[in-house]
C-alpha positions, 0 to 999 in steps of 0.5 A, spaced: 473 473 493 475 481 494 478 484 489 482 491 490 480 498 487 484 503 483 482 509 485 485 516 482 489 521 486 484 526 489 480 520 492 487 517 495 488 524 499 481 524 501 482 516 504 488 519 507 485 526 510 480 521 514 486 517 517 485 509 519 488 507 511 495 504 511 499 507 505 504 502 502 510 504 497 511 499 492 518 502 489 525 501 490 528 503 496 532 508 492 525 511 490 522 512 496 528 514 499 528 520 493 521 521 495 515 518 498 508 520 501 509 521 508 506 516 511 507 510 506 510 504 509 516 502 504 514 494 502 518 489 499 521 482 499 526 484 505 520 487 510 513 483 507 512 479 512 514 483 517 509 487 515 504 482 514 506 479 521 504 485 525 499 489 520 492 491 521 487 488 515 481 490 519 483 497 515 484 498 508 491 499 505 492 503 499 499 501 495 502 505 491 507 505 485 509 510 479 504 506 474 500 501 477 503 496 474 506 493 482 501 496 486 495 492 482 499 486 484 502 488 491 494 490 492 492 483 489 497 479 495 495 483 500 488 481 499 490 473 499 494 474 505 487 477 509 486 484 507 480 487 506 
């Protein structure tokens, strides 16, 4: 089984300079809608199949959150649901 990273903030902004990385926002919606990274994709039980429906697993996904916390578990499912 897969297991997801955690990678520090430098290295995120280096996977997302490179392009072909999906960048998920696991924040309320009153976060992102505060402020959010440009190209993040804002998920939660309202959109997640959705999202899943119609996403590509064939490249990494990067979640994020304000201290890990959800992304760890957002990252978790999404590597049970084909992620890689």
């Amino acid at each position: 089984m897969n297991h997801y990273q955690e990678i520090q903030i430098v290295e995120a902004k280096k996977l997302m300079d490179q392009g072909n990385i999906t960048v998920v926002d696991i924040r309320s919606s009153f976060d992102y809608e505060d402020s959010h990274i440009p190209e993040a994709i804002l998920i939660n039980d309202n959109n997640v199949k959705e999202f899943l429906k119609n996403a590509n697993k064939d490249i990494p996904i990067l979640c994020y959150c304000y201290h890990g916390n959800m992304s760890r578990s957002a990252a978790n499912y999404f590597i049970t649901q084909g992620f890689q």
